[in-house]
C-alpha positions in Angstrom: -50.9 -20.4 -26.6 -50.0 -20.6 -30.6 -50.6 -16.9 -30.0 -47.8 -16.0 -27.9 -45.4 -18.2 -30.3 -45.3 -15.4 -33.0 -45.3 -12.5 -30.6 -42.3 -13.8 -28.4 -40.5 -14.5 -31.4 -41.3 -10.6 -32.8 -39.5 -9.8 -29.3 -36.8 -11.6 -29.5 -36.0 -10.6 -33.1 -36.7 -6.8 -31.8 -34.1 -7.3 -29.3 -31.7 -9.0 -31.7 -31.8 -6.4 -33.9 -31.5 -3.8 -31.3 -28.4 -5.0 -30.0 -27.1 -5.4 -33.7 -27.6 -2.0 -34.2 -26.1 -0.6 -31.1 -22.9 -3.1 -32.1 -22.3 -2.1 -35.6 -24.2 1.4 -36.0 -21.5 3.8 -36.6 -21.4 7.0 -34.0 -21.1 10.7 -35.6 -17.8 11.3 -35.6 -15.1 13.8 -33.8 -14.7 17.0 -36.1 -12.0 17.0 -38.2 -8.8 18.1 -36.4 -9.8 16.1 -33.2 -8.7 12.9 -32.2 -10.4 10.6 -29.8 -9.0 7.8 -27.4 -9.3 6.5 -24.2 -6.9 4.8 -21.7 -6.1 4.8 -17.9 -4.2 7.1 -15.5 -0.5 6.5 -15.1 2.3 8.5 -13.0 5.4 7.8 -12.5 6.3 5.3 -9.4 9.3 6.0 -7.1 10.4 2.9 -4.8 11.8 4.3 -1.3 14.3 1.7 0.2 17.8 1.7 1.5 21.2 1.0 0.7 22.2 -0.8 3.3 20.6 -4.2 4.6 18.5 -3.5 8.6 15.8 -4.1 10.7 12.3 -1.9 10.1 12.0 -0.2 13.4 9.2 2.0 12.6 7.1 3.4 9.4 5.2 6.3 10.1 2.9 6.4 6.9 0.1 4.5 5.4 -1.5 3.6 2.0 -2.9 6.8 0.7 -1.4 8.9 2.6 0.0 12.4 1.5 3.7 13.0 2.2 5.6 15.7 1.4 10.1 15.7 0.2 11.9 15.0 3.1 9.4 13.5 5.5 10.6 10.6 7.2 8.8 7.7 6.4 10.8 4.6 7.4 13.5 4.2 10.7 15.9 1.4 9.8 18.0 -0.1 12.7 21.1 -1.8 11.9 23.9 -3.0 14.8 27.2 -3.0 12.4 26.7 0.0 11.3 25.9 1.6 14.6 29.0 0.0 15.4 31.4 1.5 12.3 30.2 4.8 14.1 31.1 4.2 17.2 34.3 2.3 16.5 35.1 5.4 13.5 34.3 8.4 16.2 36.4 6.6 18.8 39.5 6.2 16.4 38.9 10.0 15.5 39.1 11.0 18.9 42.4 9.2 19.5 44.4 10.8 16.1 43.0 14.0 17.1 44.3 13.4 21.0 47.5 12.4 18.9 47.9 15.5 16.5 47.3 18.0 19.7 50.5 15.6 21.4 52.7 16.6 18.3 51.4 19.7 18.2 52.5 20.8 21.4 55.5 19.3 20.8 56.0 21.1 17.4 55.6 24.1 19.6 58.3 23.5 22.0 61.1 22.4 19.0 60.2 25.5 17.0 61.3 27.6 19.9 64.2 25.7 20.6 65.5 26.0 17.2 65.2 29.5 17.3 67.0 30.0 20.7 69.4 27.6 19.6 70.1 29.9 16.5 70.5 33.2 18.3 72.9 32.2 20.9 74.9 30.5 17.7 74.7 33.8 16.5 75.6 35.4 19.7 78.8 32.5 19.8 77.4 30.8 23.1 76.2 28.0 21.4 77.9 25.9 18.8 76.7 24.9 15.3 76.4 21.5 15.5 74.2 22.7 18.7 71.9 24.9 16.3 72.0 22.1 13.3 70.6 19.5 16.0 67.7 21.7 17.6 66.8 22.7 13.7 66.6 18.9 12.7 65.0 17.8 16.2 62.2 20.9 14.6 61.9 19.4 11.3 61.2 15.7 12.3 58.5 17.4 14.2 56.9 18.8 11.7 56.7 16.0 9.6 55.1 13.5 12.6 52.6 16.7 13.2 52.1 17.0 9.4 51.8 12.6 8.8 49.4 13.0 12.2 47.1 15.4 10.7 47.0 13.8 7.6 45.7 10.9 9.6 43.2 12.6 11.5 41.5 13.3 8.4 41.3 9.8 7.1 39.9 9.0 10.4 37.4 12.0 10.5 36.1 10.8 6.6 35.8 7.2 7.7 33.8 8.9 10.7 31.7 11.3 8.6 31.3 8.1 5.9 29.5 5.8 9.0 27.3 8.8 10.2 26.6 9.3 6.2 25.3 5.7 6.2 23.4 5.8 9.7 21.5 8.6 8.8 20.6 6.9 5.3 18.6 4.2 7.9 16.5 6.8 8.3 14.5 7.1 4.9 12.3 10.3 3.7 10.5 11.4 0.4 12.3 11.8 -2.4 9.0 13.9 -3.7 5.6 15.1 -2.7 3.3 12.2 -3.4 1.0 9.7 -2.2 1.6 6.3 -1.0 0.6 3.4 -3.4 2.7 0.7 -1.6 3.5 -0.6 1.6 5.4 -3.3 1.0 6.6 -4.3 4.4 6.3 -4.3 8.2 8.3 -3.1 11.5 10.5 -6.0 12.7 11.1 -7.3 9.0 14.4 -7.3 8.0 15.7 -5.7 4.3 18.3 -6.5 2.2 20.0 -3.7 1.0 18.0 -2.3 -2.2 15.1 -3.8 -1.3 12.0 -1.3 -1.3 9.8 -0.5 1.7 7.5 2.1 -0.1 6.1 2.7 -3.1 5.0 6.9 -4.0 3.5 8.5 -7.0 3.7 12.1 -7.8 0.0 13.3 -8.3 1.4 16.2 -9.7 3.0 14.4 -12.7 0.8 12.3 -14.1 -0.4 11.4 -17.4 -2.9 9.4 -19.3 -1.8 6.6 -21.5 -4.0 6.3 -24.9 -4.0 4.5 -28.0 -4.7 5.9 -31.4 -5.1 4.2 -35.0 -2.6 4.1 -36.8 -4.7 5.9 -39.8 -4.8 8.8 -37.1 -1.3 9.1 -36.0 0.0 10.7 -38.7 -2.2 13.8 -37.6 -0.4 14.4 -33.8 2.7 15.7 -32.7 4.3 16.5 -29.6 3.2 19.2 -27.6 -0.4 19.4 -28.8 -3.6 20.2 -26.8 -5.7 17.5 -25.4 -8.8 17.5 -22.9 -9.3 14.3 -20.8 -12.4 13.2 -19.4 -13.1 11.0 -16.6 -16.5 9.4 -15.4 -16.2 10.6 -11.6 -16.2 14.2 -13.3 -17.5 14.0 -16.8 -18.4 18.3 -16.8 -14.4 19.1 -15.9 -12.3 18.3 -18.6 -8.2 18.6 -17.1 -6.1 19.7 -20.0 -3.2 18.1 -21.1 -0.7 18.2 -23.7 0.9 15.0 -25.5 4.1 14.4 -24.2 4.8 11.2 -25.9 4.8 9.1 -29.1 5.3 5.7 -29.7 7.5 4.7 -32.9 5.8 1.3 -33.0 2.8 0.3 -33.6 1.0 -2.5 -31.8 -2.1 -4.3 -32.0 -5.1 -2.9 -30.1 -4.7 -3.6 -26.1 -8.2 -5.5 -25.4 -9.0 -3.1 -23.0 -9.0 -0.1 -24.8 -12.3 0.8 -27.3 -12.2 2.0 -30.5 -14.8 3.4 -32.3 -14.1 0.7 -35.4 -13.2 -2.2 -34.6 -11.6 -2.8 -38.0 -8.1 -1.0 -37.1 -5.6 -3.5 -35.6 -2.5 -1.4 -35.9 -2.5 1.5 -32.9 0.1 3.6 -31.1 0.7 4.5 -27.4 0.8 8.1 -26.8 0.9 9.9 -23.6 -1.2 12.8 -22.3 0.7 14.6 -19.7 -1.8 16.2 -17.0 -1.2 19.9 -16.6 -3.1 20.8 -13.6 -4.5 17.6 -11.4 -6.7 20.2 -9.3 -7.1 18.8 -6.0 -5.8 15.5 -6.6 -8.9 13.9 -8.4 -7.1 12.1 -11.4 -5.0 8.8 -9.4 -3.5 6.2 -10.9 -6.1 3.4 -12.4 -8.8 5.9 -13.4 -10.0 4.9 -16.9 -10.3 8.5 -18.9 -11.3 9.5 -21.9 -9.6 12.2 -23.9 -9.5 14.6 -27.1 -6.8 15.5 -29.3 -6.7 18.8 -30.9 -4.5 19.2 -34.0 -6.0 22.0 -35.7 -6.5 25.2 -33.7 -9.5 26.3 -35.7 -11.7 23.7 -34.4 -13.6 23.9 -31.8 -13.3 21.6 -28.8 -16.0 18.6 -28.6 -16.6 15.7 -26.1 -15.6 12.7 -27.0 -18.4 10.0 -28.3 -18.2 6.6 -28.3 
């Protein structure tokens, strides 16, 4: 038994020093003119929601689901505006019966003025006859000219309600995939108030951190290679689209090879081709900075 004392203790101080080592042993480093970091998959979010307040009569997508610009993806019903359509085509209809009235009747005094005129000319008619049949013309004009102006006040206020009940119906802004379904049919929305939440798998980028020793060495518009662990052999290229001015102190999920810097800087990787669709939001990654174009690309090692 006194045997298996020592030889415990010999493991234990094996495994103690093992884990030591993997904790503080330094690993190779990048090349110089490559910069390593890490961080997770972002792309930009687009709320879908309406400007007016109504009742969710229907969505037709789910969470995950593809959707392409200008699929509908939420029918809104809402009564008063239903109603500002109704009551704007009905007051429409009534100018324009109104304007066709005057109309006719513009038609009538312009022909009487003109008879009125010859037969002045012609001496069978006086000219306060002529002066009254020319005035009787131009008060006619002016009602047809005040009606038409009217009708198309009315026909705006018209177009303006159908403007708004079409709006109750709400598509894609943008190809993208559904992160958020934020409500369900028979709920009722306040105006503003989102329904949908899409990302553009197209656009996306990955958010790093580097040291603030290292920052000095990127700029915008530089190569990078990310790496995720679904696809650790198919490295999607990127180029940094974004800087930080300000440092901050190291986010505790991201790793850094030493754990002595403090000081790092966000910088943003934009994706240039997500082939089909494998990078989504959330992914951790792992990516590589190139600054100098004579060195030669390397995987990152933590």
């Amino acid at each position: 038994m006194k045997k298996l004392i020592p030889l415990f203790a010999l493991i234990v101080i094996a495994i103690g020093s093992w884990w030591a080592y993997t904790q503080f042993v330094e690993v190779d480093p990048l090349p110089d003119g490559l910069v390593q970091a890490n961080g997770r998959i972002e792309g930009d979010m687009v709320s879908v929601s309406s400007k007016y307040p109504g009742r969710i009569a229907r969505i037709t997508v789910e969470e995950g689901d593809s959707v392409s610009t200008g699929d509908v993806l939420v029918e809104l019903e809402a009564g008063e505006i239903e109603a500002k359509v109704r009551q704007a085509e009905q007051a429409a209809e009534a100018v324009r019966h109104e304007v066709e009235a005057v109309s006719s009747q513009c038609e009538q005094t312009e022909r009487d003025a003109k008879r009125y005129e010859e037969l002045y000319a012609e001496g069978t008619a006086t000219k306060r006859e002529a002066e009254q049949a020319q005035l009787a013309d131009t008060v006619a004009q002016e009602k047809r000219t005040a009606a038409e102006a009217q009708l198309n006040q009315a026909e705006a206020a018209y177009d303006e309600a159908c403007v708004a009940q079409d709006e109750m119906t709400l598509t894609a802004p943008s190809d993208g995939i559904v992160t958020n379904r934020l409500h369900e049919p028979g709920v009722i929305i306040a105006a503003g108030s989102p329904v949908l939440t899409l990302v553009n798998m197209d656009k996306l980028h990955l958010k790093v951190y580097v040291p603030e020793n290292r920052i000095g060495q990127l700029r915008l518009g530089l190569p990078a290679k990310i790496y995720s662990d679904a696809f650790p052999d198919q490295p999607y290229d990127a180029t940094v689209s974004y800087i930080s001015s300000r440092a901050e102190f190291t986010p505790k999920e991201v790793q850094t090879p030493d754990e002595r810097v403090k000081l790092v800087y966000a910088v943003k990787l934009a994706v240039t081709d997500n082939a089909e669709h494998r990078l989504s939001p959330g992914i951790p990654a792992d990516a590589v900075i190139r600054w100098d174009e004579s060195v030669e690309w390397a995987k990152p090692r933590w």
